[in-house]
N, C-alpha and C positions, 0 to 999 in steps of 0.2 A: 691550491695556490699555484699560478705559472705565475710569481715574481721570480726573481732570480738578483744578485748581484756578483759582480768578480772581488774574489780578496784570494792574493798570492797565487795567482794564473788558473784559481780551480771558480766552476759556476756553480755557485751555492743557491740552494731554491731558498726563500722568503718565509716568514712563518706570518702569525696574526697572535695579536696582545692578547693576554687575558681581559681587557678591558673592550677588542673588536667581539672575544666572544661572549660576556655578557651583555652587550649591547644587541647580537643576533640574537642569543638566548630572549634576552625582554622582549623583544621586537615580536618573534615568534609566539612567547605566550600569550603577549596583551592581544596578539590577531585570534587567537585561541581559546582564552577569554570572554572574546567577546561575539566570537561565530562559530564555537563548536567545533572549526578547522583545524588539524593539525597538519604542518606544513614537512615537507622531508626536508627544504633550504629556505634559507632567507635571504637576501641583498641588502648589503649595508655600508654606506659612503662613508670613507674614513676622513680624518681633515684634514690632509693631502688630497682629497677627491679620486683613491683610490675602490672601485666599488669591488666588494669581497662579497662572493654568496659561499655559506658556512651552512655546512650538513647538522644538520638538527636530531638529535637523541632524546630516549627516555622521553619523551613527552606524556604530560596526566593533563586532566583536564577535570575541575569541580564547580560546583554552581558560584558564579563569581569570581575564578582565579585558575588559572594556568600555571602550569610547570614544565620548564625544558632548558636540555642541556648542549651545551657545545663543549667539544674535544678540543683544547688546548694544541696546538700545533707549532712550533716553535722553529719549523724548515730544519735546515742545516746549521745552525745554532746550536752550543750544549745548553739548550735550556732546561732547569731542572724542574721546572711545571709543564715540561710535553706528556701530552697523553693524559694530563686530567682532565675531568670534567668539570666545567661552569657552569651551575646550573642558575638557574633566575625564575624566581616566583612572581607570576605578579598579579594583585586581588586591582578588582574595583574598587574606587571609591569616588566619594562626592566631588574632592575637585585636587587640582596640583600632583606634581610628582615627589613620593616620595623616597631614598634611596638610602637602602641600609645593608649591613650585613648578616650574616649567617653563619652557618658553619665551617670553618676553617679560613676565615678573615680577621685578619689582624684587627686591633684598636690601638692608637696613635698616645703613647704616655711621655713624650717626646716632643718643645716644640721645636721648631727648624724645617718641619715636613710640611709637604704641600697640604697637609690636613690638619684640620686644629684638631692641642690634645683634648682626649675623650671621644674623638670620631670614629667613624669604619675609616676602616686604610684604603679608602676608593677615591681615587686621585680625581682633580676636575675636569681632564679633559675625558675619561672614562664615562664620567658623570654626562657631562658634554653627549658625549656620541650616545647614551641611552635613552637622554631627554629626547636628541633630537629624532631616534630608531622608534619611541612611544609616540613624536607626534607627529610621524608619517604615518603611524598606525590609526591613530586618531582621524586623523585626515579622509584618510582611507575607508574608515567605516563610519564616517559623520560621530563620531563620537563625542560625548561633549562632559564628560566626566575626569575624575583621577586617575592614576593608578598609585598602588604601594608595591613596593622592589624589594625583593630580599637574594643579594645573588649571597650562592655558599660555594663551597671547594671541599666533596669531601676528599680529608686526606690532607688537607693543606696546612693545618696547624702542626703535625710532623714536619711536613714539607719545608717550612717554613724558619723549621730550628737550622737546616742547612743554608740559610741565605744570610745577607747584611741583617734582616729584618728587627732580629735582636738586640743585637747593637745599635739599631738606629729607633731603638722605643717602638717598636711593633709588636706586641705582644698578642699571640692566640692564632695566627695564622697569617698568611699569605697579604699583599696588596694587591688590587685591581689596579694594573699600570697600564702605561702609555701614552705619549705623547706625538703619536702618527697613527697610530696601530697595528702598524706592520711592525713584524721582527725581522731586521737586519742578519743577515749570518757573521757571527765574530766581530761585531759592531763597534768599533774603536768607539763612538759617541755614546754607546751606555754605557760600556766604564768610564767615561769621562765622565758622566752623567751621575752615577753612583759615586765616585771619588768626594762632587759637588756635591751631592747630597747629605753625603758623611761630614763635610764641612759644614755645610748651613746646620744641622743637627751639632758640630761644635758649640758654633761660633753662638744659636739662640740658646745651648745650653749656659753658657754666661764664657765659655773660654776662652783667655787672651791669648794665651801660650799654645800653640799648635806641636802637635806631637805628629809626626808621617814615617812610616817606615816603608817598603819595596813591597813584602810581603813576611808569611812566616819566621824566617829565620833570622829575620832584625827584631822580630818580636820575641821570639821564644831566648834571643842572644839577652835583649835588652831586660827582660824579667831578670833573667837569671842570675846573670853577669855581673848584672849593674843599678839594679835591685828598682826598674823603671817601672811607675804604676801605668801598664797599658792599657788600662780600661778605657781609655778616655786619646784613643791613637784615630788616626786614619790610615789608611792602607791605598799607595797608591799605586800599584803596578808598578811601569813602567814609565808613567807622567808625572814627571819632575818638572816641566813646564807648566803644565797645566795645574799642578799644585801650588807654585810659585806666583801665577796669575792669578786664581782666584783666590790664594793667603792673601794677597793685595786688596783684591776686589773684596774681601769679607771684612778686610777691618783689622788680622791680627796683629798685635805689637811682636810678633817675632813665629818664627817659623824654624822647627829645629827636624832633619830628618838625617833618622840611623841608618847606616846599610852595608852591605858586605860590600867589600872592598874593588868585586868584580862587576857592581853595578857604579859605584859613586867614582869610578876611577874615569867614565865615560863623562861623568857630568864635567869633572877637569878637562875634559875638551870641549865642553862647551854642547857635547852632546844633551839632551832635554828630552827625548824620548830612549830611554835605554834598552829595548828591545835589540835584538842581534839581527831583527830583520833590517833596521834603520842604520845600525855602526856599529861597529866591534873596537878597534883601537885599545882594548887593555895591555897587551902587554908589548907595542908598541911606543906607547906613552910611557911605560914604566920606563922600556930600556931607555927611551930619548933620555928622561928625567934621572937615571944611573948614568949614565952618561954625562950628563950636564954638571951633574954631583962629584966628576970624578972618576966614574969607573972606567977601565980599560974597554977598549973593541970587544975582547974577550969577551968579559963579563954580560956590554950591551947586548952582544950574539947569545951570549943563555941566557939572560932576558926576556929577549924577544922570543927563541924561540921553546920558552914555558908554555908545556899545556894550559895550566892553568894560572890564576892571578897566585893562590896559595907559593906554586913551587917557583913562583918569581920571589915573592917574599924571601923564601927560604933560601935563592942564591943572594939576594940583597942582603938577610940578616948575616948569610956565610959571608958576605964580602965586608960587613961592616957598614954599609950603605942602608940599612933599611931606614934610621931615621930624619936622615938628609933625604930620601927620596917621598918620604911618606909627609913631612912636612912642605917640600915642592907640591906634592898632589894635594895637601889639604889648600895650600896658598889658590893651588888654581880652583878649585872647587867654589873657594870665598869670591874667588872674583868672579867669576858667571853665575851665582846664585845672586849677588849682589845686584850686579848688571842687570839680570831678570827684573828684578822688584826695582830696578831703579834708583838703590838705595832706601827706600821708604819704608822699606820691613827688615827689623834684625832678622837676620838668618844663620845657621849652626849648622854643623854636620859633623857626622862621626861617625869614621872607615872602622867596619870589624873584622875579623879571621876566626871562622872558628878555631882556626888549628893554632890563631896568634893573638888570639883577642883582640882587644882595642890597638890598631894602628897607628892612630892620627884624628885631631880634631882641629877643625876652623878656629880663629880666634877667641869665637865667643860661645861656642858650641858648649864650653864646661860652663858657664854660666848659664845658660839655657837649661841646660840639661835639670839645673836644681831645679827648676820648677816641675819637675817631672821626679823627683827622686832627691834624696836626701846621703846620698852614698857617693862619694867623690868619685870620679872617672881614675883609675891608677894609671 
């Protein structure tokens, strides 16, 4: 690969989907198939009209069907399918293509996903690029027949337990993705992309009540804590905008997201991506908001300059300020999650501590919450 893209001033090289490399892999057996030839590379137009030629492995050849693999490549990405192999079978037959899976590909028991339940987990624009890699190949050798497609991953149904996959009704291994086919390095748009996915897999499983937290530690707070059933959560990083637009755009009648106090303290400024790369402001808005409430210079000065959001709490709880300050923060919070959605989606929130538990909630956040849990917020 000589793609490349800039993210935070370093040049990161490009990788290609598991979906660019089963589409090589097919490409290279049906040619193999069906003239005996085995190829070291193939070229293959992505739908961006980017053309990738991908090194070709393991290749077998038997009367009527080919076998060959591509190495998953994933650039400067952590992607946790670098380094496997794709492999893709593909036999003769009388007419049409047809595309299944193998070994270690998921099956879809989930709807909401670009695949109906009961399918292989091979997305359509993967499908896409392998129709269109079989009937170059066709073309190519006057071919006027089928093929049948069996791509596998060994190894991927391991693999597989470490992804969303799970969660999102994919059971048995891996998906064939992509929706370019290139891999982006640290790609803000597939997490965005995956946040939405975890959503539409809500929203088709029938749920009105949206559950979001930041990541682990609002989940593992909220099980434990506050006795929340997360099975049925999304996990949004850092996009609380992008959560709050497409809660809109899905439908839900209310949207309720948990988080420690040093991410949701940003959303009260109106921050929407809470990354440290984009804004920091926590414990500058605290002191303003002690300040506002009351507290002396003094205090606003160890405020602000608290390492962290916790040892702010703890000069607020010493000054007597913490819950004048913590209900200011949840006020602002209601009105720019509000604002987001426009008013048309109830929205709820609720600041945690591990060291102080439950901080602060929005207006309606304890009423939300019940739908989620049956254990009162204390």
């Amino acid at each position: 690969m000589d793609l490349f893209s800039v993210t935070g001033g370093k040049k990161l090289r490009c990788g290609y989907t598991t979906g660019s490399c089963a589409a090589a892999a097919a490409k290279a057996a049906a040619h193999m198939a069906l003239t005996g030839e085995a190829a070291a590379a193939v070229s293959i137009t992505t739908p961006q009209g980017v053309v990738l030629t991908l090194e070709i492995h393991d290749s077998a050849v038997h009367p009527g069907r080919a076998r060959c693999a591509v190495v998953k490549d994933g650039g400067d990405d952590p992607d946790i399918t670098n380094g496997l192999f794709v492999y893709t079978d593909v036999a003769l037959t009388d007419q049409g293509i047809d595309i299944r899976g193998g070994e270690g590909i998921g099956t879809v028991t989930k709807a909401g996903l670009a695949c109906p339940v009961g399918e292989w987990a091979i997305n359509p624009v993967p499908r896409r690029m392998i129709c269109q890699a079989l009937e170059d190949v066709k073309t190519a050798c006057g071919y006027g027949g089928g093929f049948a497609v069996t791509i596998s991953i060994p190894g991927g149904e391991a693999v597989a337990k470490k992804t969303f996959n799970p969660r999102l009704g994919i059971v048995g291994g891996l998906s064939i993705l992509g929706t370019t086919g290139i891999v982006e390095p640290m790609s803000e748009k597939a997490l965005v992309d995956t946040i939405r996915l975890e959503m539409d897999a809500r929203k088709a499983a029938g749920d009105r009540h949206l559950l979001a937290f930041f990541g682990n530690y609002g989940v593992d707070f909220s099980r434990s804590r506050l006795g929340v059933d997360v099975s049925r959560r999304v996990t949004i990083s850092n996009y609380v905008g992008e959560l709050l637009d497409y809660g809109l755009y899905c439908g839900f009648e209310d949207i309720l997201l948990i988080g420690h106090l040093g991410k949701l303290v940003k959303v009260a400024q109106g921050i929407m991506n809470t990354h440290s790369a984009y804004a920091d402001g926590r414990t500058s808005f605290l002191s303003l908001a002690a300040m506002l409430c009351g507290a002396s210079r003094r205090t606003g000065q160890a405020v602000y300059d608290a390492v962290t959001t916790d040892e702010a709490v703890r000069i607020l709880t010493q000054e007597g300020l913490r819950e004048a300050v913590m209900a200011f923060t949840c006020q602002k919070i209601e009105y720019y999650m509000e604002q987001r959605v426009h008013g048309e989606v109830q929205t709820g929130a609720v600041l945690f501590s591990n060291t102080y538990g439950v901080l602060g909630c929005t207006s309606r956040a304890k009423k939300l919450l019940l739908h989620h849990t049956t254990r009162e917020i204390p």
